[in-house]
TIFILUM-802337 format. One record per residue: x negated, y negated, z negated of N, C-alpha, C in turn. Coordinates in Angstrom, 1 decimal. Atoms other than C-alpha are relative to their C-alpha. Layout:
BEGIN
n.x,n.y,n.z,ca.x,ca.y,ca.z,c.x,c.y,c.z
X,Y,Z,X,Y,Z,X,Y,Z
...
This chain:
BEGIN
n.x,n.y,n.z,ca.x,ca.y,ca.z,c.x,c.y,c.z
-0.3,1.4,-0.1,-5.7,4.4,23.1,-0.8,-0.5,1.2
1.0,0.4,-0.9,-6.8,2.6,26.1,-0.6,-0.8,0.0
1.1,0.9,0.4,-9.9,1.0,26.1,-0.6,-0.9,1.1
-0.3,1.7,-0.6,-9.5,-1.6,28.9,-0.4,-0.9,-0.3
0.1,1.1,0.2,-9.2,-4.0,27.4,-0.5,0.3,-2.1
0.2,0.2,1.1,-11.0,-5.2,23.7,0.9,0.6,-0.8
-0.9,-1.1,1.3,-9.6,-3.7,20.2,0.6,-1.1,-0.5
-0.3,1.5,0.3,-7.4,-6.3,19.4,0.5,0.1,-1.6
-0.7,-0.4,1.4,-6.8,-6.6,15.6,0.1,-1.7,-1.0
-1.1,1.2,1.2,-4.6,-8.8,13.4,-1.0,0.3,-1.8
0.4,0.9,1.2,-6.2,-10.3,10.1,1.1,0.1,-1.0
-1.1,0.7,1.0,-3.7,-10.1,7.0,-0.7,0.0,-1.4
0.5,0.3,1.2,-4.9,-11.1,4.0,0.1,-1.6,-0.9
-0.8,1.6,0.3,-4.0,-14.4,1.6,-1.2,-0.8,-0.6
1.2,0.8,0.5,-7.9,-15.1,0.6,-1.0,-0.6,1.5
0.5,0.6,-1.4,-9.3,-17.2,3.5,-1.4,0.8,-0.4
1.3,0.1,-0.2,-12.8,-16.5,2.6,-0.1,1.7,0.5
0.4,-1.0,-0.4,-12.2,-12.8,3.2,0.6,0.2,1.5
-0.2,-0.2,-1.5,-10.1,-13.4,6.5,-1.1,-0.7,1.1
0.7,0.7,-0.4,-13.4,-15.5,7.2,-1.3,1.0,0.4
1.0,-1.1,0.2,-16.0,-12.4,6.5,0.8,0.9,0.4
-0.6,-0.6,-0.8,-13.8,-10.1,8.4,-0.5,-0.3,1.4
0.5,0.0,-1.9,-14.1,-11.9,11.9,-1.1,-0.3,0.3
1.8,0.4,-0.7,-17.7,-13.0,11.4,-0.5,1.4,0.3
0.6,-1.6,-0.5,-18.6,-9.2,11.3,0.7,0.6,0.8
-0.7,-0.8,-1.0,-15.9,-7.9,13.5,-0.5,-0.7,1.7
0.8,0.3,-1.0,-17.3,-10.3,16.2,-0.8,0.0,0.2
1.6,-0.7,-0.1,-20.5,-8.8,16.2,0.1,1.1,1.2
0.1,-0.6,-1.0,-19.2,-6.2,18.0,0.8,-0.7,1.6
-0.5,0.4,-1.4,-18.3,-6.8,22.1,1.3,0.0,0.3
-1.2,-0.4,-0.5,-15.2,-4.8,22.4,1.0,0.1,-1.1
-1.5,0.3,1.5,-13.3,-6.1,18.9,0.6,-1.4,0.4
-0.8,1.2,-0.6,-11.3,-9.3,19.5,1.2,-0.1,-1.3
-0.7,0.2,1.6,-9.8,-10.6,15.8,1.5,-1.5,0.9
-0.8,0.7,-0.3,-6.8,-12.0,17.3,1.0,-1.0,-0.4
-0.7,0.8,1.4,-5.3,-13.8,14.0,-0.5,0.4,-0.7
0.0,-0.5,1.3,-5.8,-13.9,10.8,1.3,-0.6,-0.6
-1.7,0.6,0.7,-2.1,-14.3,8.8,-0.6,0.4,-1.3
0.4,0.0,1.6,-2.0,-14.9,4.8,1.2,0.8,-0.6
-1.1,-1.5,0.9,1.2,-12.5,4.2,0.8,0.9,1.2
-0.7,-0.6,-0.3,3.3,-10.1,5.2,1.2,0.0,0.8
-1.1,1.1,-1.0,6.5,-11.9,6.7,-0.6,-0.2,0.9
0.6,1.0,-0.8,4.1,-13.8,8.7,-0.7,1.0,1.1
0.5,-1.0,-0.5,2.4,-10.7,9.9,1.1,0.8,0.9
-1.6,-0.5,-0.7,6.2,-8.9,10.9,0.2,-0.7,1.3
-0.8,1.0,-0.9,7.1,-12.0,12.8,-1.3,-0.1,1.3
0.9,-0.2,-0.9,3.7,-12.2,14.5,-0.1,1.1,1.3
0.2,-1.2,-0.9,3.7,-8.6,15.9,1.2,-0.3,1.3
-0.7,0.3,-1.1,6.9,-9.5,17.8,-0.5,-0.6,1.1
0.0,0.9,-1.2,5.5,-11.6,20.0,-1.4,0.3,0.6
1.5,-0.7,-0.5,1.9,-9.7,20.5,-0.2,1.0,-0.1
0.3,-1.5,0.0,0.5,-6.6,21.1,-1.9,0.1,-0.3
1.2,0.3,1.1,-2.3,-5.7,18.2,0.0,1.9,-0.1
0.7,-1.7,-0.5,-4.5,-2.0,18.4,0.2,0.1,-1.7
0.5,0.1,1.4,-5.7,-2.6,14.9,0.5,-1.2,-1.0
-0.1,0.4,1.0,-4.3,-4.0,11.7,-0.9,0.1,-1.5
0.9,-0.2,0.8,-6.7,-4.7,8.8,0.9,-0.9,-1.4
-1.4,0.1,0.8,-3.6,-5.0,6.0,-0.8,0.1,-1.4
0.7,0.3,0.8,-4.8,-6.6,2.2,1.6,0.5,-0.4
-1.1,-0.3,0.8,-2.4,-4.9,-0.4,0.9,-0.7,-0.7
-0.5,0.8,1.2,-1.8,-7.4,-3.0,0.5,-1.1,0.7
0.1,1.2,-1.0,-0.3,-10.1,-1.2,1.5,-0.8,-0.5
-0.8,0.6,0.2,2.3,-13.2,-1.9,1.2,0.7,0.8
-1.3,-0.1,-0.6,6.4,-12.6,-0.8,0.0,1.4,0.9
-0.7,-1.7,-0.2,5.9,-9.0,0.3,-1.6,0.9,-0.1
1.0,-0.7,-0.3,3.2,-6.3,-0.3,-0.5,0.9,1.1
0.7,-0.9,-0.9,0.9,-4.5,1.6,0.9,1.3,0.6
-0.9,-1.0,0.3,2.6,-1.6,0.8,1.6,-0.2,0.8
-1.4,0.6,-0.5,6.3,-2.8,2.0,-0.4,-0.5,1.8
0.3,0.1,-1.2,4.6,-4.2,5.0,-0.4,1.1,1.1
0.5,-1.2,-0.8,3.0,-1.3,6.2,1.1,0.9,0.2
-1.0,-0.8,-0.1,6.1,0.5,5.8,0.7,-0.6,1.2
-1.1,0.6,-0.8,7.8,-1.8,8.0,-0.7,0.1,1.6
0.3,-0.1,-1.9,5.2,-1.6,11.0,-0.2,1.6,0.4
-0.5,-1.1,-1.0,5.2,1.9,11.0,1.5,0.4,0.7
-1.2,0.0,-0.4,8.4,1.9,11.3,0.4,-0.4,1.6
-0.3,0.8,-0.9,8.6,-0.8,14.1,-0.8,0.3,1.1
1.3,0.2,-0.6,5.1,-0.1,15.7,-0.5,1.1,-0.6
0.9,-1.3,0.7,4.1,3.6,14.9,-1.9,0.0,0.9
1.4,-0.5,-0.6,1.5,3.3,17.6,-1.2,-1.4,-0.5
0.9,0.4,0.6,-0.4,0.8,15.3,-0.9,0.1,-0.9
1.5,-0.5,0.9,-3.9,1.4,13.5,0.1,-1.1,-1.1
0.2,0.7,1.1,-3.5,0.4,10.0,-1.4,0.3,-1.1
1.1,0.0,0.9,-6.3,0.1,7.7,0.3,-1.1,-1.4
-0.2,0.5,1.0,-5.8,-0.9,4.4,-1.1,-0.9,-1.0
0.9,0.6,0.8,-7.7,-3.8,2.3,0.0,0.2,-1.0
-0.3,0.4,1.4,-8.1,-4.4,-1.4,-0.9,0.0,-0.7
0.9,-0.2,0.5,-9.8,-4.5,-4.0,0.1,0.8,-1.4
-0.5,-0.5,0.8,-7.8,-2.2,-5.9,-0.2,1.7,0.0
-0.4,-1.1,-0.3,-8.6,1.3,-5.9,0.5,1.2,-1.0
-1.2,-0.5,0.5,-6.0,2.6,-8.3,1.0,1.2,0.3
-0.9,-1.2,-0.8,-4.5,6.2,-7.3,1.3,-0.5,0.8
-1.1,0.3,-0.7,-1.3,4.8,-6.8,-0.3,-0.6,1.1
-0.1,0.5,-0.8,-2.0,2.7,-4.4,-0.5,0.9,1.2
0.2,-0.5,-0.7,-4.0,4.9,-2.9,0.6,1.7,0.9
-1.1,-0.6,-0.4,-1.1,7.5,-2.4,1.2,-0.5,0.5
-1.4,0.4,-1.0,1.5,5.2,-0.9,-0.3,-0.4,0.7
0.2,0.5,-1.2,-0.9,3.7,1.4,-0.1,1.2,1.4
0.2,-1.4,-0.9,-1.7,7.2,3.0,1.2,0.7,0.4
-1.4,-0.7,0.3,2.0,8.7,2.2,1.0,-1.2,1.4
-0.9,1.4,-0.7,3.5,5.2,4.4,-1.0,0.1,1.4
0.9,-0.2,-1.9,0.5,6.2,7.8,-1.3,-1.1,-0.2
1.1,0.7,-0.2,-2.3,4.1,6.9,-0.8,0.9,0.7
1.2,-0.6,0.2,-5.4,5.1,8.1,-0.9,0.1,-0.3
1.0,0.5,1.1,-7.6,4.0,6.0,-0.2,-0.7,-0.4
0.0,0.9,1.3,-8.9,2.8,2.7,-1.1,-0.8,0.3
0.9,1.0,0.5,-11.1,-0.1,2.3,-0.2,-1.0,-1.2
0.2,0.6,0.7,-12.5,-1.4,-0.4,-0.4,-1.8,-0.1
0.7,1.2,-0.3,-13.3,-5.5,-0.3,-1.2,-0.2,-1.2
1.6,0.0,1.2,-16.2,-4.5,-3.4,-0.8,0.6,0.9
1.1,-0.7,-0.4,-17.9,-2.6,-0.6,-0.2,-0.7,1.3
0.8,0.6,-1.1,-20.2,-3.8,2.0,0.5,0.5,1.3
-0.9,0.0,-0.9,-18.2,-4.5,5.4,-1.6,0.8,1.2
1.3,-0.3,-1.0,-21.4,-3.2,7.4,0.2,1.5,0.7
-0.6,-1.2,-0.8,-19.7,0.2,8.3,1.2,-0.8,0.8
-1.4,0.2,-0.5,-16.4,-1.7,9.4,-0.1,0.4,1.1
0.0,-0.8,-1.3,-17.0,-0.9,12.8,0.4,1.3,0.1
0.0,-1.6,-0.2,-17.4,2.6,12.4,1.7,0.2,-0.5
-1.4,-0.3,0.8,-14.0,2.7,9.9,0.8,-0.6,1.0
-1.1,0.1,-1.6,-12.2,1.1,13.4,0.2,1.0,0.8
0.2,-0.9,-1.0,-13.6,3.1,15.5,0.5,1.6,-0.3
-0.4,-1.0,0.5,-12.9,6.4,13.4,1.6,-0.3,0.1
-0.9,-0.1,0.1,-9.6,5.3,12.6,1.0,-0.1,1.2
-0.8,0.2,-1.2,-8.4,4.4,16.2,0.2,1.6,0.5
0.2,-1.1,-0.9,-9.7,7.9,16.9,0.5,1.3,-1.0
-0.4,-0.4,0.6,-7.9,9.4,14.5,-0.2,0.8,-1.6
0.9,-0.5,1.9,-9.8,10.4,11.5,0.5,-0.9,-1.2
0.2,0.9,1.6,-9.1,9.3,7.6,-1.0,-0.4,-0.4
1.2,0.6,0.8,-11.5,7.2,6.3,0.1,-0.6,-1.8
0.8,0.9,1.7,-12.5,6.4,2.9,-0.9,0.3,-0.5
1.2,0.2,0.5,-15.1,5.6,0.7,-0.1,1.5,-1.2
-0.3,-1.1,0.5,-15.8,9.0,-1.1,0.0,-0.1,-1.5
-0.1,0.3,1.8,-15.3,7.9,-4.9,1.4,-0.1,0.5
-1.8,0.1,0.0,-11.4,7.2,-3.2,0.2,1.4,0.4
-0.4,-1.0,-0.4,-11.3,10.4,-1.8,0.2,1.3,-1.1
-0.2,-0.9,1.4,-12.3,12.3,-5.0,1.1,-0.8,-1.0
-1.4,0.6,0.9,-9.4,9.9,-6.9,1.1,1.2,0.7
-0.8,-0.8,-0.4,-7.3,11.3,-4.5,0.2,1.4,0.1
0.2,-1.8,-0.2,-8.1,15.0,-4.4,0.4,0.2,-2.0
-0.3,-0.1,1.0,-8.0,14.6,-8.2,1.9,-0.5,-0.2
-1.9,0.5,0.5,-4.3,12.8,-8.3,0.4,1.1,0.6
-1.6,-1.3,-0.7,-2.6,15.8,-5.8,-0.5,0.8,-1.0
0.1,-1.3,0.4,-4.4,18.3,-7.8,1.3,-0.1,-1.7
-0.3,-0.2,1.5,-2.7,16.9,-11.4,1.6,-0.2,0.6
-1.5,0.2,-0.3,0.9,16.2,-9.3,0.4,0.9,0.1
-0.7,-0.7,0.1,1.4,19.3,-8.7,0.4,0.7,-1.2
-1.1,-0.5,1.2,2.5,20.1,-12.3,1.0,-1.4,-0.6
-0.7,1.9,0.4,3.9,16.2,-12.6,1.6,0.5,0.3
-1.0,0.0,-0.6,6.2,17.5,-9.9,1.6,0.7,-0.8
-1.1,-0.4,0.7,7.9,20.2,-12.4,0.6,-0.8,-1.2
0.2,0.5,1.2,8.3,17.7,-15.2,1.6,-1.3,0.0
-1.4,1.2,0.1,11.3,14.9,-16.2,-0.3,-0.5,-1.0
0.2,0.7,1.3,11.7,12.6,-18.6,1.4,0.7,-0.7
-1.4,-0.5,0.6,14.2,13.5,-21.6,1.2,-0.9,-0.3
-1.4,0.4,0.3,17.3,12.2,-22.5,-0.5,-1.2,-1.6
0.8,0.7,1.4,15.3,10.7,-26.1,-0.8,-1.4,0.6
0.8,1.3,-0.5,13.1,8.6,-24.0,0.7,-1.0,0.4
-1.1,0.6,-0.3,15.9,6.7,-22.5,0.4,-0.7,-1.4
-0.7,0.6,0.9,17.7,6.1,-25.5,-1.5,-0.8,-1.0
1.0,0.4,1.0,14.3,5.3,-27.7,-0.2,-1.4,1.3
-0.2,1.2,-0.8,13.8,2.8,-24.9,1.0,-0.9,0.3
-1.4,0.9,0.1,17.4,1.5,-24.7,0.0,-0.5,1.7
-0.2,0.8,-1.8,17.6,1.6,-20.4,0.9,0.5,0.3
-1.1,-0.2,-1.5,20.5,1.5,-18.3,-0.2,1.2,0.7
-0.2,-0.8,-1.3,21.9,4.1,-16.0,-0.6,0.0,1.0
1.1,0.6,-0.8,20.4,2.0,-13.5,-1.7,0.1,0.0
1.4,-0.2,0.1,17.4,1.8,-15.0,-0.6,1.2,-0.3
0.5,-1.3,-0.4,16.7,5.3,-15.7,-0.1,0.7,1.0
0.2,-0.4,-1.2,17.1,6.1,-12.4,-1.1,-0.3,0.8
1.1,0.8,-0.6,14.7,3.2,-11.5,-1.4,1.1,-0.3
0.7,-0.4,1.1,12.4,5.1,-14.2,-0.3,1.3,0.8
0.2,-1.0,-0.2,12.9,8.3,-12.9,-0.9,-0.1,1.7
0.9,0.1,-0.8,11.9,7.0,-9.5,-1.5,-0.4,0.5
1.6,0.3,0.2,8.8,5.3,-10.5,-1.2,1.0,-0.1
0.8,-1.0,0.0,7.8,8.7,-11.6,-0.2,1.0,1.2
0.5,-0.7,-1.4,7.7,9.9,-8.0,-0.7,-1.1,0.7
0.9,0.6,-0.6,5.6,6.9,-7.1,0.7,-0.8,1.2
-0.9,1.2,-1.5,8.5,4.8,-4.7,-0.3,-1.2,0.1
0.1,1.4,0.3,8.0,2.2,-3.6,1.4,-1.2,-0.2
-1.1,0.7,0.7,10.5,-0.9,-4.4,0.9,0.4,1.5
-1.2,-0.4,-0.7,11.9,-0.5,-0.7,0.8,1.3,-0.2
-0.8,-1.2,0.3,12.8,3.2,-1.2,0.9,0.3,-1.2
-0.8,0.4,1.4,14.1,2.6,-4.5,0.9,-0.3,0.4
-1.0,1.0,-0.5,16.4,0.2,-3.0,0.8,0.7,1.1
-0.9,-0.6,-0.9,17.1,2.3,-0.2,1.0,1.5,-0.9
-0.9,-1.6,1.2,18.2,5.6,-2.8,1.2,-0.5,-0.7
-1.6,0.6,0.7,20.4,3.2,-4.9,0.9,-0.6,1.0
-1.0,0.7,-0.9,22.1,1.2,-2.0,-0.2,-1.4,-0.4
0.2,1.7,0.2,20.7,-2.3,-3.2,-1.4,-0.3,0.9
1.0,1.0,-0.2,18.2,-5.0,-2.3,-1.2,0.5,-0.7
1.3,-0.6,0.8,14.5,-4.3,-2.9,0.1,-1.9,-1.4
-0.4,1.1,1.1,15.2,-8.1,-4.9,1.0,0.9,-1.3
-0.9,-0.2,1.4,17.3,-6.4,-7.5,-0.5,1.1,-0.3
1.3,-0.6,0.8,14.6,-3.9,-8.3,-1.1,-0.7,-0.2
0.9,0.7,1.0,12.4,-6.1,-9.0,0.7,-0.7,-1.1
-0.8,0.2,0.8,14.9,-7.4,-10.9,0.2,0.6,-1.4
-0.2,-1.0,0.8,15.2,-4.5,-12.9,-1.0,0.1,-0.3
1.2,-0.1,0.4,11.6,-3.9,-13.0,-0.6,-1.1,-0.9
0.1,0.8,0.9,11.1,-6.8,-14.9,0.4,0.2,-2.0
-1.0,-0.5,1.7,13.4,-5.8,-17.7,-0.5,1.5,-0.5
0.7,-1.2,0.5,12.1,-1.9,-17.9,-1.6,-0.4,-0.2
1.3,0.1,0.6,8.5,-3.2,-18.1,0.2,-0.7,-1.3
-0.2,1.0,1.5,9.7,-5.8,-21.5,0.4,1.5,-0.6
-0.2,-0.8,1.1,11.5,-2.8,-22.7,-1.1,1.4,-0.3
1.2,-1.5,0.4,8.4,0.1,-22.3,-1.4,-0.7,-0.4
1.5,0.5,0.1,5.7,-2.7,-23.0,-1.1,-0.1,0.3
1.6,0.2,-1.1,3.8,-2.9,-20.4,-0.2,-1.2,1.1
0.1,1.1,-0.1,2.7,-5.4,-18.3,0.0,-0.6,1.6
-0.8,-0.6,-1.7,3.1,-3.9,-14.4,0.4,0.8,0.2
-0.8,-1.3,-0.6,4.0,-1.3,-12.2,-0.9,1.1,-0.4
0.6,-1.7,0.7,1.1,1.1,-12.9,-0.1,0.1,-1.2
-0.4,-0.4,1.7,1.1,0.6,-16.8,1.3,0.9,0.4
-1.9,-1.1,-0.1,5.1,1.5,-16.2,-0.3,1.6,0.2
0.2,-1.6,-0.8,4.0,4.6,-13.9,-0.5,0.5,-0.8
0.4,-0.7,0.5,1.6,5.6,-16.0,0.3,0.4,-2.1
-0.9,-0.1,1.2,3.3,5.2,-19.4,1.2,1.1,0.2
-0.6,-1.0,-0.4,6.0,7.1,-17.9,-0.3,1.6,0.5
1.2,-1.5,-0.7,4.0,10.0,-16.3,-0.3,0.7,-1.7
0.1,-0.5,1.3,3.2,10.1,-20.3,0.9,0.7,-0.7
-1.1,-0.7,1.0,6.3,11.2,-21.7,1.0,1.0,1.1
-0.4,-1.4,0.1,7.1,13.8,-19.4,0.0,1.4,-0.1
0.0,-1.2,0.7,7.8,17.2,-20.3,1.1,0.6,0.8
């Protein structure tokens, strides 16, 4: 990357006080330059067009489009951008589709921003970063997928649950950990009409999000 000019990095997150404790410590250092802070995802998309940003510091959980969905879309659009992932969620899943979609690193907002520097610096230069309690998550989740991967749900589960064609497919895809766009992109619909769906398979398996769902399902198969 060329280092010319400052590290220029975009702000996305929808809690001001954390897009506030971000640029007080990123402007500590000389050659960081917090060039926005945006509160979603949309806002972030439409932003990149019209600027050119080294570093993205991307909060998962976020109003009208996720972390997750977002990050998919700037690698897409902008592979040569340094994503670093916020949250305060460190939840396997999330921490395999942020990695699986080009992040390069996990951050926690429970842990003390006083490395942030370094976790720029590293990640510009191409290293994975995370906090080593996520890294052992993660080494533990590949280790138990690969017997996940020979597994299906049965034909019983379906019917004991009462889901749609549709929705067993959804079902089936949740158990490979998609996200709603790819979902959307496998069936030929709108990522809106899997959430759509998703609404209705969480009422009928009794649960109350997407990783209950995932991991309720991950339960019953065989």
């Amino acid at each position: 990357m060329n280092q010319s000019h400052p590290i220029r990095i975009l702000l996305v997150d929808d809690d001001p006080l954390i897009l506030f404790t971000l640029e007080k410590v990123i402007l500590q250092q000389r050659d960081q330059l917090v060039v926005a802070g945006i509160r979603n995802g949309h806002e972030a998309l439409t932003f990149l067009q019209h600027n050119q940003i080294d570093v993205i510091l991307l909060d998962i959980q976020m109003p009208y489009m996720s972390g997750i969905d977002c990050l998919q879309q700037i690698r897409k659009l902008y592979p040569a951008i340094v994503v670093i992932l916020l949250t305060s969620f460190d939840e396997e899943h999330y921490i395999i589709e942020g990695l699986a979609r080009g992040a390069r690193s996990y951050l926690l907002k429970t842990a003390t921003f006083e490395y942030l520097d370094q976790y720029i610096r590293d990640a510009i230069n191409g290293t994975f970063v995370m906090p080593s309690h996520i890294a052992t998550k993660l080494a533990i989740f590949l280790q138990q997928s690969i017997d996940l991967t020979k597994k299906s749900l049965s034909p019983l589960f379906f019917q004991t649950y009462e889901l749609t064609r549709t929705e067993q497919q959804i079902a089936k895809f949740l158990a490979k950990r998609l996200s709603n766009t790819e979902i959307a992109e496998q069936l030929g619909v709108q990522s809106g009409t899997i959430r759509n769906h998703l609404v209705t398979i969480f009422s009928k398996l009794h649960v109350q999000n997407r990783q209950e769902a995932i991991l309720f399902i991950e339960s019953h198969l065989i």
